[in-house]
N, C-alpha and C positions, 0 to 999 in steps of 0.2 A: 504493500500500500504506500509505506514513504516512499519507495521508489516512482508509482507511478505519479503522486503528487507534482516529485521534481521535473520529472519530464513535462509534466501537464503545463507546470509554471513553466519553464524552458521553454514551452510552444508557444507561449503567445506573444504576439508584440509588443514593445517597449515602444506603446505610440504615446506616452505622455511623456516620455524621456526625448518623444523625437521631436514633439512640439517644445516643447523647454528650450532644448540645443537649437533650434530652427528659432527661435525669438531672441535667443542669446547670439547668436552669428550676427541677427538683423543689428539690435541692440551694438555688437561692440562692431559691426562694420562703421553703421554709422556713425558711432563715438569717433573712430581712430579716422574718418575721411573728414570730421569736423575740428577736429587737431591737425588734418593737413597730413596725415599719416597716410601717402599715396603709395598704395603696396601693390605690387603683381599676384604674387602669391600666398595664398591663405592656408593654414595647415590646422586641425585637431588634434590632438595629439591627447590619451588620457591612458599608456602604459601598455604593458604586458604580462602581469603578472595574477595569479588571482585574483587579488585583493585587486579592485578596479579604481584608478584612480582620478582624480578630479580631472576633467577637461583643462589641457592648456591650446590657447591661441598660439599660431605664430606665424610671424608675418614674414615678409622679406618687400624692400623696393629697388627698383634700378641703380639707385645710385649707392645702394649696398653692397652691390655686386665688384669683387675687385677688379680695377683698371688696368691694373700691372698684369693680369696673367688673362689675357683675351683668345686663348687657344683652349681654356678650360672653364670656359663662362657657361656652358649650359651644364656642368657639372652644377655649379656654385649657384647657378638657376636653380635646378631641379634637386637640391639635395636639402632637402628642408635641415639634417642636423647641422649644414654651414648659414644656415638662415641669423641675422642681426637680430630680432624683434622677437622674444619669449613673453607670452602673456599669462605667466602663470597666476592664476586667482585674481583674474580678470572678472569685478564685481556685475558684469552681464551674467555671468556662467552660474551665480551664485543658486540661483532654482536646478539648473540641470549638476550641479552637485551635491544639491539635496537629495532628489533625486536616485542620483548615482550610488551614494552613502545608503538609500532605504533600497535597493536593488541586489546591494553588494550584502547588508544584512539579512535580507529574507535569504538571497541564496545559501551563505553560512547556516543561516538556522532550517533550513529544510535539507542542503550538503552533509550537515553533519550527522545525522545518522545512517548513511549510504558512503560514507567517506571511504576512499580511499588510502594506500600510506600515508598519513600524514606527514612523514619524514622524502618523501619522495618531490623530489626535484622536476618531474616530469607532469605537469598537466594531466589532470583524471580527464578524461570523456566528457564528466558531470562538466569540468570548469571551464573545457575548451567550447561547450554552449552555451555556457554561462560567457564566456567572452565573445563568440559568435553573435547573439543575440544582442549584445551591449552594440559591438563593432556595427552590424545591423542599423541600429535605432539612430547611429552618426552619420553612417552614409543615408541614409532617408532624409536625413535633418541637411545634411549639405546638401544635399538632390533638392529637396525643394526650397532650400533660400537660392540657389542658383537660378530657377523656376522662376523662383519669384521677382527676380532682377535685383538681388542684392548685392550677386556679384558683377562685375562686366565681363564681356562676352569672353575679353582676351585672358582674364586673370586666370591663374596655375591655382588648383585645388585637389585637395589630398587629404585621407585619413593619413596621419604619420603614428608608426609605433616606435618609439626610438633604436635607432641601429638598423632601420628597415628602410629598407628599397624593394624594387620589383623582386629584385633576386633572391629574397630572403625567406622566401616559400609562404608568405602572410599573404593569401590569397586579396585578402581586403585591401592589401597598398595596391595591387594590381586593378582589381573592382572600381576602387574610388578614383584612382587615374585615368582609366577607360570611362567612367559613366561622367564623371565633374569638369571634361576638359577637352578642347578641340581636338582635332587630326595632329595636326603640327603641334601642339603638343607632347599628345601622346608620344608621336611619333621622336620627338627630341630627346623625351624624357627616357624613353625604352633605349635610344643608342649611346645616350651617359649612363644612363644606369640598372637598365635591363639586363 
């Protein structure tokens, strides 16, 4: 029975997690373009680990980008961990990491009598939907502020998990790149760092 609980919970949407992140993108887009904070690229970033962490912003703009090394600019483009601009506990974000925090609780308290090692390093089943479903509810939340014309057409958008790129088998950097971002992007993005 606890089993099928956690799965039950596991199955359904995190659609009020996706309106939250989808009013906080709006929220601190417009914040950071009314400071003059003119960014290309907008990034999510909220970890990897079990324990699910608060959403961080981050931004990156053109004139970020180094001048001295212009043979390796769409690296420095596309690599959200060389991005300038970290917004961590960016007071938009503050409802989608309430949120986050009652999400990451229910799961512990239904996970833990189904648990796996606890001493194991390796992601249970149970936590990799449990992160699935989280990852989920960001990229819907970026899909429809983009939708909604929060972003502009040209800007670079991405779930970031730190230390990930396409090639780091996180099917969702891959997902959020393809669905959030033009052709020629993509396509820039995949021969730096696919």
């Amino acid at each position: 029975m606890t089993v099928d609980r956690l799965r039950e919970w596991l199955a359904k949407p995190r659609e009020d997690l996706t309106r939250a992140l989808e009013r906080a993108v709006e929220a601190h887009v417009q914040e950071l373009l009314a400071r003059g904070h003119e960014f290309y690229g907008y990034a999510l970033s909220f970890g990897l680990e079990p324990e699910l962490a608060a959403p961080i912003a981050i931004t990156n703009r053109v004139d970020d980008l180094p001048a001295d090394r212009p043979q390796e600019l769409d690296y420095y483009r596309y690599a959200v961990n060389e991005w300038k601009h970290w917004w961590e506990g960016a007071g938009a974000y503050a409802e989608a990491t309430a949120l986050t925090n009652r999400y990451q609780a229910r799961f512990a308290e239904l996970h833990a009598p189904v648990s796996d090692d606890p001493e194991s390093l390796v992601f249970s089943s149970w936590e990799q939907r449990h992160q699935e479903a989280h990852q989920q509810a960001v990229l819907d939340a970026l899909e429809s502020a983009k939708q909604a014309g929060v972003f502009a057409p040209d800007h670079f958008i991405q779930i970031y998990i730190s230390g990930s790129h396409w090639d780091s088998g996180l099917s969702i950097v891959e997902r959020s790149v393809r669905l959030l971002n033009t052709t020629e992007h993509v396509e820039r993005y995949v021969q730096e760092l696919g």
